[in-house]
N, C-alpha and C positions, 0 to 999 in steps of 0.2 A: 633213321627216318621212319614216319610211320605211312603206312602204305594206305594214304586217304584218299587215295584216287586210284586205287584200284578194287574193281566191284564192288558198288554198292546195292547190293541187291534188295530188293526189296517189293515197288508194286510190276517191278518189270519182268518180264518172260524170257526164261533160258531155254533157247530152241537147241543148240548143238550141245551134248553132253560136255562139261569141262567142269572141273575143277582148279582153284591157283594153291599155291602151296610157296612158301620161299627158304631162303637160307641154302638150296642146294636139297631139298628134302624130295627120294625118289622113292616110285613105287616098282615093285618086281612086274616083270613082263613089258618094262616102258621100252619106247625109243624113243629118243632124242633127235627132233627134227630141229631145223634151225632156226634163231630169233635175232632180229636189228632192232635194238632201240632206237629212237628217235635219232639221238648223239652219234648214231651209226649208221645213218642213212644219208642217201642224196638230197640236194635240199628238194628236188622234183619228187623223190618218195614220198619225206613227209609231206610239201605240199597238196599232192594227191590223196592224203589218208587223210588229212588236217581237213580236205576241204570238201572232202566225198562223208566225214563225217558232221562236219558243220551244214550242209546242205540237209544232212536226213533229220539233224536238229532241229530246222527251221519248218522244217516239214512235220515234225510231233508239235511245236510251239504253236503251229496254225490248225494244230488239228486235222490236220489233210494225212485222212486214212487210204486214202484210194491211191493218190500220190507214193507215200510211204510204200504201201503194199507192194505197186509196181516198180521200188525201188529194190524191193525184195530176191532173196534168191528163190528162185520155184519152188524148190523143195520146201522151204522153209511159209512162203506167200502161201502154198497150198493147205497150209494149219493155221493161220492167220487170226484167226477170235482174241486168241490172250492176248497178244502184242495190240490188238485196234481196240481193244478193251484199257488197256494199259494208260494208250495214246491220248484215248479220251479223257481219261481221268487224270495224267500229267499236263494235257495239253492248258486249262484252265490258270494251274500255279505257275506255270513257266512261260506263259504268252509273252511277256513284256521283256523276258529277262535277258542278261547280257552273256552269251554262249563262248566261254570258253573250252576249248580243246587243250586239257593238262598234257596228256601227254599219246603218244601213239608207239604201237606195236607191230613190227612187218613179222608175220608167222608162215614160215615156209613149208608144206610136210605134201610138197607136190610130188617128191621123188619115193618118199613112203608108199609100203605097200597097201594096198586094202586089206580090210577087215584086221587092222590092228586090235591088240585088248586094250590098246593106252598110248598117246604119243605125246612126246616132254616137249617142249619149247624152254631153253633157260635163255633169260633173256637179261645181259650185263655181265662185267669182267668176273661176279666172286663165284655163280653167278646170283643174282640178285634177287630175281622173281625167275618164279620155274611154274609154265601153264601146262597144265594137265589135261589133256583130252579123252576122253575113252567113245572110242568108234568112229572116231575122226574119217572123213574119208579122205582119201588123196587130194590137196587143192593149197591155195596160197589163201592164206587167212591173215586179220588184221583184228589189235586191240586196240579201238579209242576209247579215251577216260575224257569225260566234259566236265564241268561243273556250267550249271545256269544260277546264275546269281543274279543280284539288286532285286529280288523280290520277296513278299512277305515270308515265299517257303521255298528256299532257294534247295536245289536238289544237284544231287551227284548222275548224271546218266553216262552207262558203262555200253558202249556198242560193238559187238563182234563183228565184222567184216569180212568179208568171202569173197574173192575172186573170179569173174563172170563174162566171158567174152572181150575179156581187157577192162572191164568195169570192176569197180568196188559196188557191192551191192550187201544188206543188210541180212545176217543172219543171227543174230542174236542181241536182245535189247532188255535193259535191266536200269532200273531207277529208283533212288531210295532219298528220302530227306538228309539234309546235311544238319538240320537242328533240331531240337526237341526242346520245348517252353521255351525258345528264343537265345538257348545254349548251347555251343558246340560239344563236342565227344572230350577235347581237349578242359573245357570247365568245369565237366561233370567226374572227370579224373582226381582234379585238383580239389573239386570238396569233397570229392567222397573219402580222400587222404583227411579233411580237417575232420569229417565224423568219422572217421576211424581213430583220432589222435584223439577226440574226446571220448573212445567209445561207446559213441553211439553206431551199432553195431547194424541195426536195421535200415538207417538211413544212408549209412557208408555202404552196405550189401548194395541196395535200390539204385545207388550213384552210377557204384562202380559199372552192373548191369546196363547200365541207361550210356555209359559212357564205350562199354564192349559195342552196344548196340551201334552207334554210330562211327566207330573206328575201326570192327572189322569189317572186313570187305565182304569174307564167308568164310563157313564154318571152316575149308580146306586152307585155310593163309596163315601163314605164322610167319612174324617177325621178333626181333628183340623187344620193340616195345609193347607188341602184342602180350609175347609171351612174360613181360612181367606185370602188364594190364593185369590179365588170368591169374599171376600167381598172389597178385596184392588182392586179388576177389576173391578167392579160396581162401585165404588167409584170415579175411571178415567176415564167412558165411555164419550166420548165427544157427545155431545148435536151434533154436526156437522160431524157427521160421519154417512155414507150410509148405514144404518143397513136392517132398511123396509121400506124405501123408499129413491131417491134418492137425493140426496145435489148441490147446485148450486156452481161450483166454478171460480171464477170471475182472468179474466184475462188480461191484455189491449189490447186482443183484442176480449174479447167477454167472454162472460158466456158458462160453462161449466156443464150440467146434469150428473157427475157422481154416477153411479148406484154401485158400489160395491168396497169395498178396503181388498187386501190378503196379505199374503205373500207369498212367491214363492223361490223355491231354485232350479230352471230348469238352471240357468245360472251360477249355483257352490256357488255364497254367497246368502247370504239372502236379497232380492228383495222385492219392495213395487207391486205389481201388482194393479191397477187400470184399471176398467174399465167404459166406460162412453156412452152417445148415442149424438152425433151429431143432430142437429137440420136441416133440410133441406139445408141451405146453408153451414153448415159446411160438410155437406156430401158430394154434389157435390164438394167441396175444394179439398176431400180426394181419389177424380180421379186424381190430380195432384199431383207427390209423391214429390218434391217440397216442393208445397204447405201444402201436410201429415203431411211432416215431420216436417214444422213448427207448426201445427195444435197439434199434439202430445207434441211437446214440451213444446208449452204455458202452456198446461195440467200441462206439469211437472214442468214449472216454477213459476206457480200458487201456486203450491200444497208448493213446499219448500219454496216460499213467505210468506204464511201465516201459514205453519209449519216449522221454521228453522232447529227444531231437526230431522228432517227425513233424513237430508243430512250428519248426523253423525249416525245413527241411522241403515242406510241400503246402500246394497251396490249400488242398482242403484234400477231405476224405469222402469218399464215393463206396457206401457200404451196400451190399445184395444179398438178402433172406433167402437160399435158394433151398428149392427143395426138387430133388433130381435134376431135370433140365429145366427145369417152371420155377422164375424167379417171382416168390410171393411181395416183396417189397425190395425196396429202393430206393436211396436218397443220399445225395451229397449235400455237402456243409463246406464254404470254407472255414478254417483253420481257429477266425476270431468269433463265429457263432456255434462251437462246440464248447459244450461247457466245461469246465476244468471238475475236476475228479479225483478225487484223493486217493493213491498210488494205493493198491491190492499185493498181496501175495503173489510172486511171479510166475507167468506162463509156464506151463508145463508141454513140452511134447507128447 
């Protein structure tokens, strides 16, 4: 299975230290406090978690910061900025949406002593998922996994729960998109496999990326399918790609130092962003917008020259003339107003 409902972190705020990890994967100096799965609890437990977290939902969906707050654990209410920052800016794409509660986590580590360096939660028979906390203090803590969907930008929210005078109350809140141009993690898998069978190497790297991005939870989770995610991405990484340092890309009118390649969804589809530094006279070129604009474009007709699959691959390209942090020019295209360009001598590292 792959673990898409567990942490999706993203604009949301991790207030209690934790990391997940799975497969049974421990670190030195852990204990192991105890976990119920859902499939392991009273139906009164889950209903409890299911519905103290469906409540703190309805309360981000309405935008009600003050509400939320006071649903808060003190310690946690008392830092309050990131999470009502969060809220406000989840609250907008998720108003309408239909709040599912995937799955819940009863986390016990009340008999724990204080000031651990680490305490495990494995939670399921192998066992299955294993939460990591470091600094944890003594208390009964709770994982719910939501999805809010039927809306344009349907999201994953990951809520931590902490136990409070017999109350569930909120300590830790974490939200991240579940799609990217209108495609799941599970799509961007499946082409990045078709430009790697073509090798096209740059577009199958970009995919795979695009598709880690929405299927791991965080950096600390590993599963089987994660871990072969990772190994079919390694496997495509092209030798000529701007990773940590930057790549020469050759064009007939001149060589091109680009420093960085993204992807980007500011222009609604899914975008190649490239950025690059001009070299002394192509800088001065980039006073004449003319001239920019042809400057920019070679960039672009470089790049589809010597990669053909990126012009099926993405919707356009978004190029940046940057010169230290001061970006001298800028301009995207999509994909059918770049002009075609007769292939060059290949990129060099």
């Amino acid at each position: 299975m792959f673990f898409r409902s567990v942490f999706r972190f993203g604009m949301g705020q991790l207030v209690l230290p934790v990391c997940l990890v799975t497969l049974g994967i421990s670190t030195p100096m852990a204990r192991a406090a105890s976990c119920l799965t859902q499939a392991t609890m009273t139906a009164q437990e889950r209903t409890a978690l299911a519905s103290a977290a469906r409540g703190m939902l309805v309360q981000v969906q309405n935008g009600d910061v003050n509400g939320l707050k006071a649903n808060t654990l003190p310690a946690v209410a008392a830092d309050f900025g990131g999470i009502a920052q969060s809220v406000q800016e989840l609250s907008p794409n998720i108003k309408a949406a239909t709040v599912t509660v995937e799955a819940v986590y009863d986390l016990d580590a009340s008999t724990d002593a204080a000031g651990q360096q680490s305490i495990q939660f494995f939670c399921g028979a192998a066992p299955v998922v294993v939460l990591n906390f470091a600094g944890l203090p003594p208390g009964k803590y709770a994982l719910a996994l939501t999805h809010t969907t039927g809306v344009e930008k349907p999201q994953q929210v990951s809520l931590i729960l902490a136990q409070n005078g017999g109350q569930w109350q909120l300590a830790g809140f974490f939200a991240k998109p579940m799609i990217t141009a209108g495609h799941d993690g599970l799509w961007y898998w499946v082409s990045a496999r078709k430009y790697k069978q073509m090798n096209g190497k740059w577009a199958a790297w970009m995919y795979y990326r695009t598709a880690w991005n929405l299927l791991e939870p965080l950096d600390n989770l590993q599963s089987p399918n994660l871990q072969k995610l990772q190994q079919e991405t390694e496997e495509v990484k092209p030798a000529d790609f701007p990773v940590d340092k930057p790549v020469t890309v050759n064009s007939t009118s001149g060589a091109f130092q680009v420093t960085a390649v993204d992807t980007t969804t500011a222009f609604g589809g899914l975008d190649l962003e490239v950025h690059y530094t001009p070299d002394a006279g192509q800088a001065a070129s980039l006073r004449n917008p003319p001239m920019a604009r042809k400057q920019v474009m070679d960039v672009m007709t470089a790049l589809l020259a010597t990669h053909p699959e990126l012009k099926e691959a993405f919707h356009g390209i978004w190029v940046h003339a940057d010169q230290g942090t001061n970006s001298l020019f800028a301009l995207e295209l999509p994909m059918d107003q770049i002009t075609a360009a007769p292939a060059v001598r290949p990129t060099a590292p």
